[in-house]
N, CA, C and O atoms as CSV, one atom per row, in Angstrom:
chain,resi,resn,atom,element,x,y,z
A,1,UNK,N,N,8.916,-39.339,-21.850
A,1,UNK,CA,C,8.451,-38.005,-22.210
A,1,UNK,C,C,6.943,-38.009,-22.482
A,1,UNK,O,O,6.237,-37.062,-22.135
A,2,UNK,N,N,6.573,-38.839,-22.962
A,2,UNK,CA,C,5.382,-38.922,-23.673
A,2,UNK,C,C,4.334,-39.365,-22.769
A,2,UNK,O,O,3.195,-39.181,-23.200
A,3,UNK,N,N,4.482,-40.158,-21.076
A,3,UNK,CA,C,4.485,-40.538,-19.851
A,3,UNK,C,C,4.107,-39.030,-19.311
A,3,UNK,O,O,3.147,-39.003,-18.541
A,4,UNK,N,N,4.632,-37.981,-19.563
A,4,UNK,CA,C,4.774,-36.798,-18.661
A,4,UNK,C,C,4.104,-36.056,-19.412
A,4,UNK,O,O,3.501,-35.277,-18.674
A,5,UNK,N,N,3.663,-35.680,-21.354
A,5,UNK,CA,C,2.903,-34.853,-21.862
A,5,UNK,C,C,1.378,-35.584,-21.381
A,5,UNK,O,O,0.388,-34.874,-21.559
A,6,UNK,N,N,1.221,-36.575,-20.953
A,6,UNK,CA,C,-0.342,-37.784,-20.479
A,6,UNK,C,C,-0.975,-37.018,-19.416
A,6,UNK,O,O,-2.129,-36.596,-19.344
A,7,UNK,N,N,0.087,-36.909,-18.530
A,7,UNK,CA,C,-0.351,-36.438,-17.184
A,7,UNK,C,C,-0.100,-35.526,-16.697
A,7,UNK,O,O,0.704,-35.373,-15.778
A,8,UNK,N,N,-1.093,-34.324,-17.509
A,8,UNK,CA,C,-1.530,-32.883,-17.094
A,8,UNK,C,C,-2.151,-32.596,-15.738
A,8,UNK,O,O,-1.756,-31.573,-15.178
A,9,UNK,N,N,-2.855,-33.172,-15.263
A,9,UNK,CA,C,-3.099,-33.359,-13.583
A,9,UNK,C,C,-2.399,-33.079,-12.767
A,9,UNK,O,O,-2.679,-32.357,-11.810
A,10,UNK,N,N,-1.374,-33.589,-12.986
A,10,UNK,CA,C,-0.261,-33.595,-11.852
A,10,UNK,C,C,0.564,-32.380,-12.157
A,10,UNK,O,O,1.421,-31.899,-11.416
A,11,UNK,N,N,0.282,-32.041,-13.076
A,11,UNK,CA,C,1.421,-30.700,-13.011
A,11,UNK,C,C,0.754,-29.266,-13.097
A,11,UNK,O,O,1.380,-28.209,-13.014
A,12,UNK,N,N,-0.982,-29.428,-13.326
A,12,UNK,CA,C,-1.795,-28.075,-13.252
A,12,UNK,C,C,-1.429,-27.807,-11.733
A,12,UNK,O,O,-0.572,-26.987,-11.403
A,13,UNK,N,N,-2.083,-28.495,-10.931
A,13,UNK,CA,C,-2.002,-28.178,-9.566
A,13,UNK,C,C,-1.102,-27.345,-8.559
A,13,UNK,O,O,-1.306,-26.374,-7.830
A,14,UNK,N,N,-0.175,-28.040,-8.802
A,14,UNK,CA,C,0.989,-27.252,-8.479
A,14,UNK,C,C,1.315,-25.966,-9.204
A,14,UNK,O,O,2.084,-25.177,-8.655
A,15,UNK,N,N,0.670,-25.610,-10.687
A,15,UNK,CA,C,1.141,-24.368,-11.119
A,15,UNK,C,C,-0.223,-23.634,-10.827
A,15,UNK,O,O,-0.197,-22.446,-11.147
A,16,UNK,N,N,-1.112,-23.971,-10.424
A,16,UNK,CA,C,-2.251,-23.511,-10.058
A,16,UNK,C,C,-1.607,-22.378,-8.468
A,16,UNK,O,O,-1.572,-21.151,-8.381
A,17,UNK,N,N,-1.295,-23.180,-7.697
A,17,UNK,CA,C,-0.920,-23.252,-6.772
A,17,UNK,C,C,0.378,-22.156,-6.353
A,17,UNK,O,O,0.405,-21.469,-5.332
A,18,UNK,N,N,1.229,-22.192,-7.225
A,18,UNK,CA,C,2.515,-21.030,-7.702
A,18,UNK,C,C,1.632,-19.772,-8.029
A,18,UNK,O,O,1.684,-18.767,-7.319
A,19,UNK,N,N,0.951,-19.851,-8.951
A,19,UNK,CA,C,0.456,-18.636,-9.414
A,19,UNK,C,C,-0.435,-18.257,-8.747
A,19,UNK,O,O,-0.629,-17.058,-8.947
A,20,UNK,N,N,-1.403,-18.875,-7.706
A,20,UNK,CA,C,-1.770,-18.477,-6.726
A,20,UNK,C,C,-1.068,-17.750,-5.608
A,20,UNK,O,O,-1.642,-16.879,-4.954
A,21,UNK,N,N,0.055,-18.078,-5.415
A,21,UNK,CA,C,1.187,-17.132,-4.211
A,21,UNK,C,C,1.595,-16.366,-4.947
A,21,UNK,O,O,1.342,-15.222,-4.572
A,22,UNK,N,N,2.206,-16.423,-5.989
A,22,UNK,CA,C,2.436,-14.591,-6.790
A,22,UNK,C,C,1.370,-13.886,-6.506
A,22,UNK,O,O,1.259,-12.889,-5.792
A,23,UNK,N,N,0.385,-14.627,-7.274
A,23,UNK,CA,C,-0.704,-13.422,-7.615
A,23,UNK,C,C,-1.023,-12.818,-6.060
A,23,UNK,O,O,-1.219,-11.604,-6.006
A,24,UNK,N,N,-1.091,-13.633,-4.714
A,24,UNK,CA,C,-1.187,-12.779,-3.516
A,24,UNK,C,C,0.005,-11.740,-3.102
A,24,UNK,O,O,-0.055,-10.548,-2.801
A,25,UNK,N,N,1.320,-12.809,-3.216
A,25,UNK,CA,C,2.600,-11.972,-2.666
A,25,UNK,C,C,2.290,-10.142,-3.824
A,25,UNK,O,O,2.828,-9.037,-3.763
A,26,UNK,N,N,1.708,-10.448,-4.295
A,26,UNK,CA,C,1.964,-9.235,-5.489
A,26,UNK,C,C,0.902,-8.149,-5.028
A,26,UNK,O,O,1.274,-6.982,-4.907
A,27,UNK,N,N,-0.295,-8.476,-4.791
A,27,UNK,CA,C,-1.227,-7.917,-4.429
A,27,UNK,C,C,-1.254,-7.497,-2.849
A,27,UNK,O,O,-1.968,-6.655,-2.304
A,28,UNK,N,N,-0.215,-8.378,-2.263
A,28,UNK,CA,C,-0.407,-7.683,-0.579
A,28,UNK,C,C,0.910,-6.950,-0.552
A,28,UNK,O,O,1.072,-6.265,0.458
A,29,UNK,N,N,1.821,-6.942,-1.378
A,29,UNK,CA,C,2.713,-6.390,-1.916
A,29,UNK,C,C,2.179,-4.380,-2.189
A,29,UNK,O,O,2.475,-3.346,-1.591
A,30,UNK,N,N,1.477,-4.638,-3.153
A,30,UNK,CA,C,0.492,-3.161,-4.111
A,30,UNK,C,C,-0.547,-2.840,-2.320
A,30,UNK,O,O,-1.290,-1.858,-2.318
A,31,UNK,N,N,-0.496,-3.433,-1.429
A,31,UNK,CA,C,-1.727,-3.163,-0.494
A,31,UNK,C,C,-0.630,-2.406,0.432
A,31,UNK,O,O,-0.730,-1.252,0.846
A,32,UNK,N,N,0.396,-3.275,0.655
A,32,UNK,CA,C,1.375,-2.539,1.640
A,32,UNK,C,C,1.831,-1.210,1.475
A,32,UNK,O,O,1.902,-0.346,2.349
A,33,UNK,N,N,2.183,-1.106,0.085
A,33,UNK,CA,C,2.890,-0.028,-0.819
A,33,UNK,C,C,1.719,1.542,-0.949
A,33,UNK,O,O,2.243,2.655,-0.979
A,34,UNK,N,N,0.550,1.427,-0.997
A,34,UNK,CA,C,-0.643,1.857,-0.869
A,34,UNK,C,C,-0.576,2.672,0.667
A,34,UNK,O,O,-0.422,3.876,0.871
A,35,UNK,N,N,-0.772,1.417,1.773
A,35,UNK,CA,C,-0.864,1.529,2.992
A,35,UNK,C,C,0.130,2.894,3.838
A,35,UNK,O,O,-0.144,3.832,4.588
A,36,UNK,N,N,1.591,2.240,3.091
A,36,UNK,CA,C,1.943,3.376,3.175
A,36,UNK,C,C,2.044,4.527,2.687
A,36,UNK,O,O,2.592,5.238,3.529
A,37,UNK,N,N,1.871,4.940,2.019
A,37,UNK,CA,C,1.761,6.108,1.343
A,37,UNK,C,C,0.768,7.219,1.801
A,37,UNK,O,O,0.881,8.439,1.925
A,38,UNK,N,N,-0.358,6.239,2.028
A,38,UNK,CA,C,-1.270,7.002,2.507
A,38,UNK,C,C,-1.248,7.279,3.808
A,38,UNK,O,O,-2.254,7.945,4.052
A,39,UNK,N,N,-0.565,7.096,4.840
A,39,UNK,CA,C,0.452,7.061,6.010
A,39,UNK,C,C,0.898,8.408,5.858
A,39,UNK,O,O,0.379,9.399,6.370
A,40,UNK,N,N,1.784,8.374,5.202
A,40,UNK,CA,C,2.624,8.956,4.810
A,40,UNK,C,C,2.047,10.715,4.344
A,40,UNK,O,O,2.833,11.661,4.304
A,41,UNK,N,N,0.638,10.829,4.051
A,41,UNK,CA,C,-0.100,11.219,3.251
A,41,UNK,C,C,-0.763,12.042,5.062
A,41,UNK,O,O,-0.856,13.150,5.591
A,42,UNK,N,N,-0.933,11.208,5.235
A,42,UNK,CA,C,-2.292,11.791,6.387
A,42,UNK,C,C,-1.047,12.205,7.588
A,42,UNK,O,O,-1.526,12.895,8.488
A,43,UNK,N,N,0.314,11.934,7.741
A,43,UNK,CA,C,1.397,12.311,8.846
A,43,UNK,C,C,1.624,13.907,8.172
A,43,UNK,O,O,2.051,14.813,8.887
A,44,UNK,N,N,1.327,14.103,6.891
A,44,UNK,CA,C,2.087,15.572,6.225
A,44,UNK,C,C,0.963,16.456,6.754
A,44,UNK,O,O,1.121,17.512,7.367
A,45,UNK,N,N,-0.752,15.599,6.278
A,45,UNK,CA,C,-2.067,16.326,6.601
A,45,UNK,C,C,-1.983,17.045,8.289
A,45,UNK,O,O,-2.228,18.209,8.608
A,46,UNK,N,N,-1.710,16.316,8.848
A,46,UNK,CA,C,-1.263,16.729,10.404
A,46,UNK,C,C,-0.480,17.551,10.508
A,46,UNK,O,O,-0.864,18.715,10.624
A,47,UNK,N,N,0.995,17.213,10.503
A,47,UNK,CA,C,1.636,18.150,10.225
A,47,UNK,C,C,1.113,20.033,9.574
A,47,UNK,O,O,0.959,21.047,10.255
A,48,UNK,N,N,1.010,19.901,8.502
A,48,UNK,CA,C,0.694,21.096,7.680
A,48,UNK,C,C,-0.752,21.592,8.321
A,48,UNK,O,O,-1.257,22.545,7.728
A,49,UNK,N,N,-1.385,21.137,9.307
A,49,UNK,CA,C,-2.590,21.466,9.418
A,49,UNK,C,C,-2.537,22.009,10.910
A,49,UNK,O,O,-3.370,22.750,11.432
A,50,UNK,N,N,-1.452,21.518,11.457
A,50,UNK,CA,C,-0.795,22.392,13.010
A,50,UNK,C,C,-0.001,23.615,12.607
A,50,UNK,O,O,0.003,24.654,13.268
A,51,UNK,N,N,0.755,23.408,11.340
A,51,UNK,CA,C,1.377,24.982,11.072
A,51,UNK,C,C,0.757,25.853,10.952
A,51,UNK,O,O,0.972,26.962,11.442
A,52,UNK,N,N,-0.640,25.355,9.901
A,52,UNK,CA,C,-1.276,26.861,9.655
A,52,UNK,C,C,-2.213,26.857,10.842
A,52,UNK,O,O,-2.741,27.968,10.905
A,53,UNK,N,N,-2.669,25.995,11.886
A,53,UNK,CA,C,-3.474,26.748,13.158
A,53,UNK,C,C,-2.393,27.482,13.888
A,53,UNK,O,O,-2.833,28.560,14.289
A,54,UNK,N,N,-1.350,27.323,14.153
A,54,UNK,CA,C,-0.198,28.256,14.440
A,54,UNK,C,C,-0.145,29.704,13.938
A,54,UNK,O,O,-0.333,30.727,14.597
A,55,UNK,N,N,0.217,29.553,12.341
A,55,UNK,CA,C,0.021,30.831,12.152
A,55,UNK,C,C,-0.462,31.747,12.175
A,55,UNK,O,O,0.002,32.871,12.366
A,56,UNK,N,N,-2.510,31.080,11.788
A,56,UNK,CA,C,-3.396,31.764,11.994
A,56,UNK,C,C,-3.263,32.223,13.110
A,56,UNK,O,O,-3.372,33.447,13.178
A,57,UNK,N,N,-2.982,31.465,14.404
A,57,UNK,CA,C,-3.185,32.213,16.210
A,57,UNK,C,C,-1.460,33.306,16.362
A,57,UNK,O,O,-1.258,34.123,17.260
A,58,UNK,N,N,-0.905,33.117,15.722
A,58,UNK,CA,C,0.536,33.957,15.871
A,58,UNK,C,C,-0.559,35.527,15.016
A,58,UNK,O,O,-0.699,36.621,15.561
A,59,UNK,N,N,-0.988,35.243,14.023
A,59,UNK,CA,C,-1.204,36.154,13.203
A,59,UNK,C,C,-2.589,37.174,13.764
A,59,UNK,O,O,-2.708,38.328,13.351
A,60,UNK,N,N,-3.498,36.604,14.669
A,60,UNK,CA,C,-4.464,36.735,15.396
A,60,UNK,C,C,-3.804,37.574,16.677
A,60,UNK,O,O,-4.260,38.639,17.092
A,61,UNK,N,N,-2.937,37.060,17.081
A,61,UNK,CA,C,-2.021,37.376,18.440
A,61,UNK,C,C,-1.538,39.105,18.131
A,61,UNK,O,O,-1.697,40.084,18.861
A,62,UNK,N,N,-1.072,39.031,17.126
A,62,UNK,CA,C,-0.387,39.992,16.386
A,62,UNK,C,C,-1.381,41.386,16.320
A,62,UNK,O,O,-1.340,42.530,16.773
A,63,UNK,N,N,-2.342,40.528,15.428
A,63,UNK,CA,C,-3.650,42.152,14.997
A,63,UNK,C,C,-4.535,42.424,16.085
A,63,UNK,O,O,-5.378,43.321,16.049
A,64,UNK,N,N,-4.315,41.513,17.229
A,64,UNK,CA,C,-5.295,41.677,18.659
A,64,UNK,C,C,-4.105,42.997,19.430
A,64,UNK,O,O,-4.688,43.946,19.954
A,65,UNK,N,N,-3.099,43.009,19.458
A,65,UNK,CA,C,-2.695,44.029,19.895
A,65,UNK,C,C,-2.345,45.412,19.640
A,65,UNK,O,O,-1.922,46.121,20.554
């Protein structure tokens, strides 16, 4: 036991190393989650932004006659 509290070396590394892949898996994780949304965000912007040039030209169509 007392063999294994000696030799801190050998066991930073490897937790260096762990908490290095969380801390990415987590963060490309929050990047993905982001990514989409804002996807998600700019497909509605499109959307909603062909209805109302629609309406406006239905509504244009309308008071032109």
């Amino acid at each position: 036991m007392s063999h294994m509290l000696g030799n801190e070396r050998g066991v930073f590394f490897p937790a260096v190393v762990i908490l290095l892949m969380v801390v990415t898996i987590f963060l490309l994780s929050i990047t993905a989650a982001y990514q989409s949304k804002y996807q998600t965000y700019t497909a509605l912007e499109m959307f909603y932004t062909g209805a109302a040039i629609e309406k406006i030209e239905l509504s244009h169509r309308q008071n032109s006659q």
